[in-house]
TORZA-587325 format. One line per 10 residues: for each residue x, y, z of N, C-alpha, C. Coordinates in Angstrom, 2 decimals, always signed. Each point is the difference from the previous one (the first is absolute). Layout:
residues N
X Y Z X Y Z X Y Z | ... $
//
This chain:
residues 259
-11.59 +12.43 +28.83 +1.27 +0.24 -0.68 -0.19 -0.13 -1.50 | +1.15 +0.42 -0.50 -0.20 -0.18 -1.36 +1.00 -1.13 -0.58 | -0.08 -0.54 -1.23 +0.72 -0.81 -0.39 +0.67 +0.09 -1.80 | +1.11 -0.16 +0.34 +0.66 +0.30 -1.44 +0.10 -1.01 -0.55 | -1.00 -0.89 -1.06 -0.09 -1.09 -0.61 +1.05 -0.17 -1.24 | +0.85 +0.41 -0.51 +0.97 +0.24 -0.47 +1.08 +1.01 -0.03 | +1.29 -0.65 +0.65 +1.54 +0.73 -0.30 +0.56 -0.86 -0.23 | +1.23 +0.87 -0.08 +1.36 -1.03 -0.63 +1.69 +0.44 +1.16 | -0.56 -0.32 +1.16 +0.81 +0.30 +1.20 +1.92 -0.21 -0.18 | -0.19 -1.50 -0.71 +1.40 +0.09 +0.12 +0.74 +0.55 -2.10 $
-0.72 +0.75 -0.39 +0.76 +1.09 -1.01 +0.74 +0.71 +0.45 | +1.01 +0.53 -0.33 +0.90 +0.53 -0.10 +0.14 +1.32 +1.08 | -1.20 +0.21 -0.85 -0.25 +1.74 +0.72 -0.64 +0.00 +1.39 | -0.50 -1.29 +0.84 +0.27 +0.11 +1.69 +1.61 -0.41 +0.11 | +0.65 +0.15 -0.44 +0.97 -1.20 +0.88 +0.98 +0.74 +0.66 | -0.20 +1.47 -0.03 +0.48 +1.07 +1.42 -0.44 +0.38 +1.18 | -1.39 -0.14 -0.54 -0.84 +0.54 +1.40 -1.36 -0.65 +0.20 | +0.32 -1.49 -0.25 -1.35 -0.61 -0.11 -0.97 +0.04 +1.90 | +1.02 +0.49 +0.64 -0.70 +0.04 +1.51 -1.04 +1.29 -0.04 | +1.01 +0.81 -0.69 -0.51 +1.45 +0.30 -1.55 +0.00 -1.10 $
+0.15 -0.92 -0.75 -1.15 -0.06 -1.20 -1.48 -0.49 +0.93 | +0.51 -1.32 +0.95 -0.74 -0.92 +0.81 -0.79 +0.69 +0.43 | +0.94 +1.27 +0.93 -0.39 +0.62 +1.10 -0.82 +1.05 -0.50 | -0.45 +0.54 -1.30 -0.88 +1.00 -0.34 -0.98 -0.88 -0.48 | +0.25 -1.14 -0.53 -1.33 -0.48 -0.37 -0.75 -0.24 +1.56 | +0.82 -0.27 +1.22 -1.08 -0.37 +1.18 -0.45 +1.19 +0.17 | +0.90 +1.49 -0.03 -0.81 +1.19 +0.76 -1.19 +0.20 -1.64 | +0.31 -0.54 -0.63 -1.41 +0.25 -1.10 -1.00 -1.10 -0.16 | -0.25 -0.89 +1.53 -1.01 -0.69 +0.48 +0.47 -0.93 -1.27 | +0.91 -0.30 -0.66 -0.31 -1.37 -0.79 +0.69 -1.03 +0.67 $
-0.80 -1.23 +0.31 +0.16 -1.00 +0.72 +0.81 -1.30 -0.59 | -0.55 +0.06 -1.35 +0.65 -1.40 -0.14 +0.65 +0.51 -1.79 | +0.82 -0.45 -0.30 +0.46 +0.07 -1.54 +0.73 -1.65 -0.60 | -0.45 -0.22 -1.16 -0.51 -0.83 -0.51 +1.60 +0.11 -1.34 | +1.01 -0.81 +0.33 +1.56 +0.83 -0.91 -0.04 -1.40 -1.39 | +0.17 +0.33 -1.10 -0.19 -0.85 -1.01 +0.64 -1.10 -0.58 | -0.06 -1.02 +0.18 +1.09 -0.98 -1.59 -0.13 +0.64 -1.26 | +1.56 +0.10 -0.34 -0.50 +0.18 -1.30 +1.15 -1.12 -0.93 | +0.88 -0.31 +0.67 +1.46 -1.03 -0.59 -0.14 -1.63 +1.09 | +0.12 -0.80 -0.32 +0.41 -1.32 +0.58 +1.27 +0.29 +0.73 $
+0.75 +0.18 -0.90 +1.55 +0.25 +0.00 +0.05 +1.07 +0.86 | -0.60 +1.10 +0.70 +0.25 +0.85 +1.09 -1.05 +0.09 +0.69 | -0.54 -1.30 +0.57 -1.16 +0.48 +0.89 +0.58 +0.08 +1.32 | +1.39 -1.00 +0.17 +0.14 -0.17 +1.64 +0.03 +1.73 +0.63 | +0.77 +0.81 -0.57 -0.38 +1.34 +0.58 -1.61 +0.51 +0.27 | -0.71 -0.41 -0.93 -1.31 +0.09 +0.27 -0.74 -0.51 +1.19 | +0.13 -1.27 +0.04 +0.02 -0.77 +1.37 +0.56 +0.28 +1.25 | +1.24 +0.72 +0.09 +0.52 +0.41 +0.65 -0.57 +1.56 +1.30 | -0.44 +0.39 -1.32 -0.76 +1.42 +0.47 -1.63 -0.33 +0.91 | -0.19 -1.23 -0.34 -1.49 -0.48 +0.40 +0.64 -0.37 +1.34 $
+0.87 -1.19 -0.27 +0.40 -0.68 +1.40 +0.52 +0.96 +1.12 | +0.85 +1.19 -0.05 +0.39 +0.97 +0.43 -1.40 +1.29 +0.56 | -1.07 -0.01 -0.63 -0.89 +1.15 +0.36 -1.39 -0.85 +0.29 | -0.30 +0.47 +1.29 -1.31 -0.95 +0.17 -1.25 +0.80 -0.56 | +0.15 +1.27 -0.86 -1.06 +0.48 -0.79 -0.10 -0.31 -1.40 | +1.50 -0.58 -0.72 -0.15 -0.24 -1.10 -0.21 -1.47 -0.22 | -0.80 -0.27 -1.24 -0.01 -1.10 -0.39 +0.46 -0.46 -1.48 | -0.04 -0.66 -0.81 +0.54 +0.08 -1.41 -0.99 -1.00 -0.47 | +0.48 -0.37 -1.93 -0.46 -0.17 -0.48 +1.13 -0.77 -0.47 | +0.03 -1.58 -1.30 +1.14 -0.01 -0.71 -0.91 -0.26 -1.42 $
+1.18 +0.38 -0.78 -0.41 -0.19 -1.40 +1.02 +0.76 -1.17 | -0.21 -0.23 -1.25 +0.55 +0.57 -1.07 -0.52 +1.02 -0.59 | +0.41 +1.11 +0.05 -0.48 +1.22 -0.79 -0.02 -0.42 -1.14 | -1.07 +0.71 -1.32 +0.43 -0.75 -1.63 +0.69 +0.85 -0.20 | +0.90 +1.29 +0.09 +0.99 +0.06 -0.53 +1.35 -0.68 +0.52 | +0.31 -0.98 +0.63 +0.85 -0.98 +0.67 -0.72 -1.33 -0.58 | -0.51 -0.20 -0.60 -0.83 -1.14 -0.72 +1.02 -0.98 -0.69 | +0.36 +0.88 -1.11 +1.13 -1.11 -0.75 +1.67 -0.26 +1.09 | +0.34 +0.54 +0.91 +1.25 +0.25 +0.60 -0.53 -1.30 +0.97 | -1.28 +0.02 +0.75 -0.22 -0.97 +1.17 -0.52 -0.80 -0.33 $
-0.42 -0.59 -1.32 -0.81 -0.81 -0.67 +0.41 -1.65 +0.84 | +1.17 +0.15 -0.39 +0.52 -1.70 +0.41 +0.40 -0.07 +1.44 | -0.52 +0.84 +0.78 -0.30 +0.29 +2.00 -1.28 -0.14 +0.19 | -1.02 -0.18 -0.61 -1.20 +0.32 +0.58 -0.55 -1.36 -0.74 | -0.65 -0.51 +0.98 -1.51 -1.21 -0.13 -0.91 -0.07 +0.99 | -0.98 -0.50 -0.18 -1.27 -0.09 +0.92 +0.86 -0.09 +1.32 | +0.39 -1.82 -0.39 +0.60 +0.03 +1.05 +0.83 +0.74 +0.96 | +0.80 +0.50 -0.26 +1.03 +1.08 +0.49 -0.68 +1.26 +0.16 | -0.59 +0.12 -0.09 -1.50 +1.21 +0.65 -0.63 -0.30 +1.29 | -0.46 -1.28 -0.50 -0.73 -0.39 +1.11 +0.77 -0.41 +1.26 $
+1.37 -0.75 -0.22 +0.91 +0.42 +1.04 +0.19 +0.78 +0.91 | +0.50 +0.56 -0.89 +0.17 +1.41 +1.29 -1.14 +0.85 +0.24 | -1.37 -0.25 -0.72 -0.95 +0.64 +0.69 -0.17 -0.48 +1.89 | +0.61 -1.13 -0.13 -0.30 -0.45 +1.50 +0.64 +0.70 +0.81 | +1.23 +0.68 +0.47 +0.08 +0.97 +1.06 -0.93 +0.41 +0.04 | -0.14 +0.41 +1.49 -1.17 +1.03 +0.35 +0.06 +1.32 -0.28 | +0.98 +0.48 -0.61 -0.26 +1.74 -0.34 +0.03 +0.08 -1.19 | -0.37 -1.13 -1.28 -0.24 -0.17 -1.21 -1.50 +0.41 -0.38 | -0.71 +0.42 -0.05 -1.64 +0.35 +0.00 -0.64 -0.11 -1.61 | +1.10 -0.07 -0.48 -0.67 +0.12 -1.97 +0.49 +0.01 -1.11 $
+0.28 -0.40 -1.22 +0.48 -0.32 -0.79 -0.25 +1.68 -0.93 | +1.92 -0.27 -0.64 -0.35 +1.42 -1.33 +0.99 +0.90 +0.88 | +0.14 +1.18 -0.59 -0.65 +0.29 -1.20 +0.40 -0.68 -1.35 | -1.28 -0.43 -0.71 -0.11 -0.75 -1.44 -0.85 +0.75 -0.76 | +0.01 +0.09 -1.09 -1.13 +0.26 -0.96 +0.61 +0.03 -1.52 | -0.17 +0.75 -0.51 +0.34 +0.29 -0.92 +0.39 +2.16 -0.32 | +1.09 +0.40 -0.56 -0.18 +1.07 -0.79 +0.80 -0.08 -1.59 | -0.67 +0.84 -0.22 +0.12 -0.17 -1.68 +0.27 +1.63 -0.52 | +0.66 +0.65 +1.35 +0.09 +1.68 -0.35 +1.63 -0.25 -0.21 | +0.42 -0.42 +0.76 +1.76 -0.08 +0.21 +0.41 -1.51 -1.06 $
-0.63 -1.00 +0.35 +0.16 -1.09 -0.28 +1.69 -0.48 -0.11 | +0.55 -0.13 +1.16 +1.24 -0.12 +0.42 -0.13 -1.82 +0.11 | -0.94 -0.67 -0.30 +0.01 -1.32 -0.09 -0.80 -0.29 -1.03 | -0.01 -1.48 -0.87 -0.66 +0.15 -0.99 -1.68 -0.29 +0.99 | -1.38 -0.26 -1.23 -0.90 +0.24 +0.51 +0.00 -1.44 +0.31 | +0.54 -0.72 -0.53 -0.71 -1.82 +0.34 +0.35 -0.54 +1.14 | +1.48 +0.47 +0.62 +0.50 +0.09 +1.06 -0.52 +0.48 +1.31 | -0.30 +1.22 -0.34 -0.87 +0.63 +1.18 -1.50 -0.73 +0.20 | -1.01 -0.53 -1.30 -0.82 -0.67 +0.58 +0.43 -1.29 +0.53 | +1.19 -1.14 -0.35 +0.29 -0.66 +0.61 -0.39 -0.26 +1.46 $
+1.07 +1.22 +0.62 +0.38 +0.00 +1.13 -1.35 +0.37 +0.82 | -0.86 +1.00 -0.62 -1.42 +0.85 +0.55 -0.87 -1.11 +0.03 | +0.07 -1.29 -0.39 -1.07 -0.49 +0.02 +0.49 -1.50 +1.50 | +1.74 +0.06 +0.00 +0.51 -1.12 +1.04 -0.62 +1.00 +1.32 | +0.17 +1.03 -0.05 -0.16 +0.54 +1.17 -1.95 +0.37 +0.35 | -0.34 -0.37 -0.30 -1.68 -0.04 -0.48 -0.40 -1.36 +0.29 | +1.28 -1.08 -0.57 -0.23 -1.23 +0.68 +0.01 -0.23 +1.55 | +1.34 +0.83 +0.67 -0.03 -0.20 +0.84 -0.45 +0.51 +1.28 | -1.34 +1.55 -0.26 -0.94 +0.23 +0.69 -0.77 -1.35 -0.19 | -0.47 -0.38 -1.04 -0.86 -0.99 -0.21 +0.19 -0.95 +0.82 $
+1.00 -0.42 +0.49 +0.62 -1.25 +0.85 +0.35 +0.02 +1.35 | -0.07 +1.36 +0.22 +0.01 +0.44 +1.36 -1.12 +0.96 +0.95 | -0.54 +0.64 -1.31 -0.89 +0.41 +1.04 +0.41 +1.62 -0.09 | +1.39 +0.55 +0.11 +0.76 +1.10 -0.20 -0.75 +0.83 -0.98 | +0.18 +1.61 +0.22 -0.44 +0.61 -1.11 +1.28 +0.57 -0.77 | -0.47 -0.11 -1.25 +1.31 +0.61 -0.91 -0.39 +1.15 -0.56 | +1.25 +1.08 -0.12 +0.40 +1.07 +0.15 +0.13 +0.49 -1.57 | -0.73 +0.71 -1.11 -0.12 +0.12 -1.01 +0.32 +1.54 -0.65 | +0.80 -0.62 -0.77 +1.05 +1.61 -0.74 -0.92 +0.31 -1.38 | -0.54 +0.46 -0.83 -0.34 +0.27 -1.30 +0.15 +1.19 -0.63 $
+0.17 +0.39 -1.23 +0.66 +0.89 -0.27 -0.11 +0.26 -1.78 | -1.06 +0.18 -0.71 -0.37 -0.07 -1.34 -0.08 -1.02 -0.35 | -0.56 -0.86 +0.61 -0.37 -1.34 -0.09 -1.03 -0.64 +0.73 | -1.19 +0.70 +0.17 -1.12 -0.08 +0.73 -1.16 -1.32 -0.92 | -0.31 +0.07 -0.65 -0.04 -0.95 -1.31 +0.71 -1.65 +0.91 | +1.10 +0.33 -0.40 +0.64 -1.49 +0.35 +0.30 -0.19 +1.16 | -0.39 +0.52 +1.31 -0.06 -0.30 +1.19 -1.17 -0.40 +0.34 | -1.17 +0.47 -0.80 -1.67 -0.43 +0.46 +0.30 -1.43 -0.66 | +0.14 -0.41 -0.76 +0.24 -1.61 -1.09 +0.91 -0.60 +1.27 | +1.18 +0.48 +0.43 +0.46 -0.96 +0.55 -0.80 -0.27 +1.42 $
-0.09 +1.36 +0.38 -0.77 -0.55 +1.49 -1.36 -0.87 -0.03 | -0.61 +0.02 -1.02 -1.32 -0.51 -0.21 +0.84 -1.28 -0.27 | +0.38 -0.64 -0.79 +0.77 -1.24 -0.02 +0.21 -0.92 +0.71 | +1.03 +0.63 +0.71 +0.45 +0.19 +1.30 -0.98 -0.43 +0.79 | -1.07 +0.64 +0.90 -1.24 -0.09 +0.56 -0.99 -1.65 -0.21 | +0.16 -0.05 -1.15 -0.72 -1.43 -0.63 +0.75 -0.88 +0.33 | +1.20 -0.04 +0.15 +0.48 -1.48 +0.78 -0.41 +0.37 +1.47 | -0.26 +0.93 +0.61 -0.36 -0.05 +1.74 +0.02 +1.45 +0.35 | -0.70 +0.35 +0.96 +0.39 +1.73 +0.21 +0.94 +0.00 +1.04 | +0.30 +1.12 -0.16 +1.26 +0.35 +0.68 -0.19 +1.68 +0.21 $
+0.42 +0.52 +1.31 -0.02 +2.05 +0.27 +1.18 +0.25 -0.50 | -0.35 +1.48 -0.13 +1.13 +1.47 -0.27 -0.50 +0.57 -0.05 | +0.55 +1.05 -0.63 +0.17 +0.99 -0.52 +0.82 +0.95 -0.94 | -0.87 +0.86 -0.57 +0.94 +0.54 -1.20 +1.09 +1.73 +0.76 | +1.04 +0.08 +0.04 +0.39 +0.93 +0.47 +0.47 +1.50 -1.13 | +0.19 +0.55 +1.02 +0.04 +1.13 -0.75 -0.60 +0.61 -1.28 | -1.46 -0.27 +0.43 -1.30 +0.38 -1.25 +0.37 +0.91 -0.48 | +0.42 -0.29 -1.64 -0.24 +1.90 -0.68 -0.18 -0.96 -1.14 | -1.57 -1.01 +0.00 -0.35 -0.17 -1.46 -1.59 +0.71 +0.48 | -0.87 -0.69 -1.08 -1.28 +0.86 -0.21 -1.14 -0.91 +1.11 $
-1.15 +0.73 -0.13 -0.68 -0.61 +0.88 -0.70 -1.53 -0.46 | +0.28 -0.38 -1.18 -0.39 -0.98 -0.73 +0.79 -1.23 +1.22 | +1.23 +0.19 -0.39 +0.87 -1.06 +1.20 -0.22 +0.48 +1.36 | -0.69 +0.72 +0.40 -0.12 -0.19 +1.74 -1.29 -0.92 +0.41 | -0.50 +0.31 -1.40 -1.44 -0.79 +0.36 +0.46 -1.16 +0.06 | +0.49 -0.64 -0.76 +0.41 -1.43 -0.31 +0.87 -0.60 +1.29 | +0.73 +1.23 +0.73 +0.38 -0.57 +0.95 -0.69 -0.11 +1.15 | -1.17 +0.98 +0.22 -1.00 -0.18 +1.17 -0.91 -1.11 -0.44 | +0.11 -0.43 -1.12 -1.17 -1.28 -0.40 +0.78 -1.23 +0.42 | +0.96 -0.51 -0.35 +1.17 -0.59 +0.28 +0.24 -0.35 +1.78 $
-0.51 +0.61 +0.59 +0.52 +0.42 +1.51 +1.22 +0.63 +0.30 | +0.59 +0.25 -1.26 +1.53 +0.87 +0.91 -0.56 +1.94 +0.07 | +1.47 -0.31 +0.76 -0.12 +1.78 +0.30 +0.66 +0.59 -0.86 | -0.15 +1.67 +0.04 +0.40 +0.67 -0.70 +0.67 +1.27 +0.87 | +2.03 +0.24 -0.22 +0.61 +0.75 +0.15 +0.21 +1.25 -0.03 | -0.10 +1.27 +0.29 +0.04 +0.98 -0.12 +1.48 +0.81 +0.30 | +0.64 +0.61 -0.48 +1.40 +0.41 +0.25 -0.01 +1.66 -0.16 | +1.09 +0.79 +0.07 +0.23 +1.39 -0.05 -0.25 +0.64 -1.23 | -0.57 -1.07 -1.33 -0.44 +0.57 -0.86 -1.42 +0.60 +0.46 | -0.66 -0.73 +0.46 -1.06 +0.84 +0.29 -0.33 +1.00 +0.40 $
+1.22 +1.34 +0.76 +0.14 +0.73 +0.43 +0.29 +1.03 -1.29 | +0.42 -0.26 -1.04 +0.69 +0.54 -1.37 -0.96 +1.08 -0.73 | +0.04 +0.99 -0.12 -0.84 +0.58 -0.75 -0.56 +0.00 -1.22 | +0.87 -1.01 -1.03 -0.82 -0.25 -0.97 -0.55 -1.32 +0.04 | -0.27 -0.78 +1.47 -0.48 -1.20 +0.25 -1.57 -0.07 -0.02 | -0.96 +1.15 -1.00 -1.46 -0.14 +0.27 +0.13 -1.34 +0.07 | -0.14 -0.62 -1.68 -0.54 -1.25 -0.05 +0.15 -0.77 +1.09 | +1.48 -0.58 +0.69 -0.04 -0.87 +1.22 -0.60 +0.44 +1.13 | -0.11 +1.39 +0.23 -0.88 +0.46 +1.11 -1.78 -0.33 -0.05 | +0.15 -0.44 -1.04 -1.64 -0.53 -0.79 -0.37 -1.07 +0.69 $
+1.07 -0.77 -0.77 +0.44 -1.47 +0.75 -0.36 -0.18 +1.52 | +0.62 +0.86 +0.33 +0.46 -0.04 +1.23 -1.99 +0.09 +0.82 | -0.40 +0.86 -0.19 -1.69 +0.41 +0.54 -0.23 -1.14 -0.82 | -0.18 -0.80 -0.77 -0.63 -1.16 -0.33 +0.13 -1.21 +0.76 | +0.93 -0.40 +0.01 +0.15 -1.17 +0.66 -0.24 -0.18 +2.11 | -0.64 -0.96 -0.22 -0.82 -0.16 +1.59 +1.66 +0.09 +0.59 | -0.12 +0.73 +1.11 +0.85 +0.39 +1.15 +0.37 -1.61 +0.97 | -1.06 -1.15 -0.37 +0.60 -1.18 +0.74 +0.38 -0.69 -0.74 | +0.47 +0.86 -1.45 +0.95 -1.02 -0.81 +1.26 +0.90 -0.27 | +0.21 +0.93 +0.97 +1.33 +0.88 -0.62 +1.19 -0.37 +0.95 $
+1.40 +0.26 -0.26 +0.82 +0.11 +1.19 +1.30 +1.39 -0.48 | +0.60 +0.71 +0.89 +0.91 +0.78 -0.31 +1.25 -0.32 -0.27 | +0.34 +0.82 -0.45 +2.15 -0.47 -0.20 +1.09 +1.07 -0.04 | +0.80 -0.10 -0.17 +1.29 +1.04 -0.53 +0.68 -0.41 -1.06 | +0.51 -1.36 -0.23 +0.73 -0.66 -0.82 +1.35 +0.76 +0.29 | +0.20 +0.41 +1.07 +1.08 +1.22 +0.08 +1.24 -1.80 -0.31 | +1.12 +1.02 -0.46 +0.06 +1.68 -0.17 -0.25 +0.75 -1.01 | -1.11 -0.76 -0.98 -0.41 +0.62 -1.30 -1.17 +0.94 +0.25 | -0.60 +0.50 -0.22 -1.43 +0.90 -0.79 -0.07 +0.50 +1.40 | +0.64 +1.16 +0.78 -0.23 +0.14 +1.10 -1.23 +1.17 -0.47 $
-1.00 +0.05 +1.23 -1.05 +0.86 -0.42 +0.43 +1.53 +0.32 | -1.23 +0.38 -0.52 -0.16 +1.61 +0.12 +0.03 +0.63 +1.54 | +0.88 +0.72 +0.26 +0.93 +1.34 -0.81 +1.65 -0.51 +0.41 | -0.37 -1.40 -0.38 +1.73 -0.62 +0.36 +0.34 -0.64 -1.53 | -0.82 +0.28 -0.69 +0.45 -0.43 -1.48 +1.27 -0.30 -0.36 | +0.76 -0.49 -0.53 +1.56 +0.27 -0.37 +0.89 -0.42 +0.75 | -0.40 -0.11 +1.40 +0.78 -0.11 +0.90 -0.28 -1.77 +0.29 | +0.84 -0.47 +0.65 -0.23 -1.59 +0.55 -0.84 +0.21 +0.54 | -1.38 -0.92 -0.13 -0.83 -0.66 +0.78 +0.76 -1.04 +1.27 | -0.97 +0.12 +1.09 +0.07 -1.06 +1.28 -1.31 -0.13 +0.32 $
+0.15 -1.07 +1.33 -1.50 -0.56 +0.00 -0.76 +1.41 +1.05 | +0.73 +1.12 +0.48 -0.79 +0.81 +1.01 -1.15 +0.65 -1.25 | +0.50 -0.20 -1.21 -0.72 +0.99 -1.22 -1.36 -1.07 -0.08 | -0.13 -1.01 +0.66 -1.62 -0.59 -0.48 -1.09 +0.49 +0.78 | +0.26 +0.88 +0.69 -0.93 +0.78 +0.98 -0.65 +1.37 -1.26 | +0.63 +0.51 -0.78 -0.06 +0.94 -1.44 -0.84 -0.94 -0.64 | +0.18 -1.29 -0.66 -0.70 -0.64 -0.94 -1.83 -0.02 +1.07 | +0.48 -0.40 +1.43 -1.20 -0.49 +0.58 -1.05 +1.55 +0.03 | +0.64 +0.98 +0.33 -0.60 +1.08 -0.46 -0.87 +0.53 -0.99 | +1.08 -0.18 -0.93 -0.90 +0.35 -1.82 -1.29 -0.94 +0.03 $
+0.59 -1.44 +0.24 -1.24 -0.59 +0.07 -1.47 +0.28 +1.09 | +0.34 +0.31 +1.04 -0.89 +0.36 +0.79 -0.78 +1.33 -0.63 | +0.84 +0.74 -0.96 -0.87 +1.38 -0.29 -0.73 -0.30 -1.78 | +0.13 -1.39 -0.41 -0.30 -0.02 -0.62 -1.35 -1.05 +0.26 | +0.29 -0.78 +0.63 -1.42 -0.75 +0.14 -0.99 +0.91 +1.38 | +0.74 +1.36 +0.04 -1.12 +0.64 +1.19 -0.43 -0.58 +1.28 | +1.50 -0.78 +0.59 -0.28 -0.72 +0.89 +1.04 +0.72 +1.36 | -0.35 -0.03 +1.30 +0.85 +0.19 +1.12 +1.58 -1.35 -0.30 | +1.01 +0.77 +0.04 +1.40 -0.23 -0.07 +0.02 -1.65 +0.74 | -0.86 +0.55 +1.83 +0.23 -1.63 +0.55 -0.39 -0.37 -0.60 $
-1.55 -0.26 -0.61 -0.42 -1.03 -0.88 +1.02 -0.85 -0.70 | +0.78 +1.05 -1.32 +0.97 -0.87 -0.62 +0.97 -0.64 +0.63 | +0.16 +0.32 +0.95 +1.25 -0.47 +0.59 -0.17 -1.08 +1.07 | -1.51 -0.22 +0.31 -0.82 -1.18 +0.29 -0.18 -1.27 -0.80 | -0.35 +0.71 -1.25 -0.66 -1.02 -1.07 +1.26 -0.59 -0.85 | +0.79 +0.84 +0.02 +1.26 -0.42 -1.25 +0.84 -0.92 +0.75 | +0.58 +0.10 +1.77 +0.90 -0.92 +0.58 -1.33 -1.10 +0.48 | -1.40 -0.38 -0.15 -0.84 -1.02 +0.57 +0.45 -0.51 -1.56 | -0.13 +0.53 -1.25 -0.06 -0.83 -1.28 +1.21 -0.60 +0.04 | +1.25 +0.40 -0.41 +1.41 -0.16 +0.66 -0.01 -1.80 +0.73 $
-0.58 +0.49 +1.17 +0.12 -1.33 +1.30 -0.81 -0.83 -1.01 | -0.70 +0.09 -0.44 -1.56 -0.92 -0.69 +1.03 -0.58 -1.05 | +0.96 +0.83 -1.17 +0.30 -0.88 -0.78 +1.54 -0.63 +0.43 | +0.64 +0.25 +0.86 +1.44 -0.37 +0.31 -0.78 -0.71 +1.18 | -0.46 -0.66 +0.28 -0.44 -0.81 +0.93 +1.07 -0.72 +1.00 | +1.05 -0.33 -0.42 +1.06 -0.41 +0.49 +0.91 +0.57 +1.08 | -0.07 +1.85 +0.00 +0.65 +0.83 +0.79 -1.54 +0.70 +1.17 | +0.50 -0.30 +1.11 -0.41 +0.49 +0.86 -0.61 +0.95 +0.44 | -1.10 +0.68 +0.49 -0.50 +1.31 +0.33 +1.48 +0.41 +0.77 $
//
């Protein structure tokens, strides 16, 4: 099966036909989807969608553009909390961006580095946003790292191959989404044939960057079977392969959710 390592299930844009969404991601062999924190303040819907679907699982955490709004909701502690349900698997999305910067920057590392604590303290891998700020995500994660290691991964790669290395040195994985399908995506398609295949995993981030030839249109998780594609024709590999290697990496770093 395949696995959609990032969506955002309970947005807006399922909340008509989130069965009928379910039901194409199963006839498009994707098995498990992976739905995001991104607010303190609205995760119980998030939770909700996990506890309700025995394929989905979630994540909690603060997006940094929700950084300054959830600032005084979020601590180690209160992370690590509710990481304990069992359909909690990972902290984030956190990181930093500095394209929108809808929070200030000191804020967002604040919070990027509590939630870094609290892989560190659990064991959990955290779930990493970056965004013209590649620079100050290697400083913090290296930081970070020196009080204790801790897994992730960086999602939705569209920096250079300089930061993928750093994240295969590091031990985390590296995300691939419907940009990679994009036609003016050489460079990440670069990326993409560079980095070892047992450090990659797929995504949608739906309902954003849906891939090629659904551009424009909402992304869902049946579209990570497109990303698993491009990738398969780019590292010159048979399709099962990827779809072997990307849901074994998947299980390897969410350790917590079940074959």
């Amino acid at each position: 099966m395949f696995v959609d390592s990032h969506c955002h299930l309970d947005f807006p844009d399922f909340q008509t036909d989130l069965e009928a969404v379910l039901a194409e991601a199963k006839a498009s062999n994707v098995g498990r989807m992976l739905t995001i924190g991104t607010r303190l303040s609205k995760f119980a819907p998030v939770l909700a969608l996990a506890e309700a679907h025995e394929q989905i699982c979630c994540t909690v955490g603060v997006h940094p553009h929700e950084a300054e709004p959830e600032e005084s909701l979020c601590s180690v502690d209160k992370l690590i909390e509710i990481s304990r349900h069992p359909k909690v698997v990972g902290f984030g999305e956190t990181g930093l961006d500095f394209h929108y910067n809808r929070s200030p920057h000191d804020t967002q590392e604040r919070l990027f580095r509590m939630h870094c604590a609290a892989a560190r303290s659990t064991g959990l891998p955290v779930v990493v946003h970056t965004r013209e700020a590649d620079a100050q995500t290697r400083r913090i994660l290296s930081e970070e790292r020196e009080k204790g290691a801790f897994t992730g991964l960086i999602h939705c790669f569209s920096s250079d191959y300089d930061l993928a290395a750093f994240a295969v040195e590091i031990g985390f994985l590296v995300s691939f989404s419907g940009i990679l399908t994009f036609k003016k995506a050489e460079a990440l398609q670069d990326v993409a044939r560079r980095v070892p295949l047992d450090h990659i995993l797929i995504e949608t981030d739906a309902p954003y960057l849906a891939p090629m030839p659904f551009r424009g249109k909402r992304n869902q998780p049946a579209y990570v079977a497109r990303v698993a594609a491009k990738l398969a024709e780019l590292k010159g590999l048979p399709l099962a392969e990827i779809e072997r290697t990307t849901t074994a990496n998947f299980h390897r770093l969410f350790a917590k959710v079940a074959p």
